[in-house]
C-alpha positions in Angstrom: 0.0 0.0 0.0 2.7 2.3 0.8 4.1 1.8 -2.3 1.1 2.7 -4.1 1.1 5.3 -2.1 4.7 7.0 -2.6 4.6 6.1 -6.4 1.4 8.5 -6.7 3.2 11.4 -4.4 6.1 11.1 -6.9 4.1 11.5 -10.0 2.5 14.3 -8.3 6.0 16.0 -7.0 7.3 15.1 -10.9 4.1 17.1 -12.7 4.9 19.7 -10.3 8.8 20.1 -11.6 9.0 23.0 -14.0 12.1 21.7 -16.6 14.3 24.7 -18.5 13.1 25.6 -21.6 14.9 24.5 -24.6 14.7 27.0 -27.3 10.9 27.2 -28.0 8.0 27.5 -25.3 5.8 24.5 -26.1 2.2 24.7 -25.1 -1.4 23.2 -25.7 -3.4 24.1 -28.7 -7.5 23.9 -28.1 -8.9 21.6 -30.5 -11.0 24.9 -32.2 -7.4 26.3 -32.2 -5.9 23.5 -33.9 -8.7 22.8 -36.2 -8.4 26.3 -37.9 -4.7 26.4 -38.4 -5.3 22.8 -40.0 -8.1 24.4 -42.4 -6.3 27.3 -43.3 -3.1 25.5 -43.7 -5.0 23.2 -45.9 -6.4 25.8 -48.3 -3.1 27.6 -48.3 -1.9 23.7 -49.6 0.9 24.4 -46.7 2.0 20.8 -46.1 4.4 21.5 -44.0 1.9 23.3 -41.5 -0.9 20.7 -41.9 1.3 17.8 -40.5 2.6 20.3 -37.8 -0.9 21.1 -36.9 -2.2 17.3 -37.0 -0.1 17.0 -34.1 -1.4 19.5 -31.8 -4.6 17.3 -30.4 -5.8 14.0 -31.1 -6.9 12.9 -34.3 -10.3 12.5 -33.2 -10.5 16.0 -31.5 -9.3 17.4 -35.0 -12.3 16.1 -36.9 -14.5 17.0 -34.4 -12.9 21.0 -34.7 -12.8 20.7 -38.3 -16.3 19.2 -38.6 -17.4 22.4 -35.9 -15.2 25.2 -38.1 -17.7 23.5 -41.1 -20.7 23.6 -39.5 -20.4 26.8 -38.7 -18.9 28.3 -41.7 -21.7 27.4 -43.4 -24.4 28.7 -41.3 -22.4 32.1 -41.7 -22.7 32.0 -45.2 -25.9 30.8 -45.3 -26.9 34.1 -43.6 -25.0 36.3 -45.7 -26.1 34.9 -48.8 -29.9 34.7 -47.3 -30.2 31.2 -48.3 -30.1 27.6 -46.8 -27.1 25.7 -45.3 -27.9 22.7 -47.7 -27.8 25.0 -50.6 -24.7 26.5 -49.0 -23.2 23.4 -48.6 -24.0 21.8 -51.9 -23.0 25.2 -53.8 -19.4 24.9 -51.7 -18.8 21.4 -53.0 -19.9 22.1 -56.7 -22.8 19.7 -56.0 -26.3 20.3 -58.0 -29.2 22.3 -56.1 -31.8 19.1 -54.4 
């Protein structure tokens, strides 16, 4: 038990630990962060950023930011142009009018 015990304090006491900083400050992108680097980097055809940006949260948390930044780009247009997001949508992806 004790040893559960110390291995748990240590983990804490080691999360705790501020290391130097080599070079560049790393920190933690928010998903809607990450997803609209990865967007723009992607129109921009910036390969370079979009595997930098891949990294920055899970695969999973990407598509569900890039699925979001959709949605909602979309739904701005949509207002703008005073029509529908399916007729939005389908117009965006060169797709006939249902």
């Amino acid at each position: 038990m004790w040893g559960r015990v110390r291995e748990s304090g240590a983990g804490f006491l080691n999360a705790l630990r501020t290391e130097a900083k080599s070079g560049r400050e790393v920190r933690s992108h928010n998903l809607f962060e990450a997803a609209a680097a990865h967007v723009a980097a992607c129109a921009e055809d910036d390969q370079e950023r979009i595997e930098e940006t891949a990294g920055w949260v899970s695969p999973e948390a990407l598509s569900f930011g890039v699925n979001e930044l959709a949605c909602r780009a979309v739904i701005a247009l949509a207002r703008e142009r005073d029509e529908s997001p399916r007729t939005v949508a389908r117009s965006l992806l060169g797709l006939p009018t249902a």
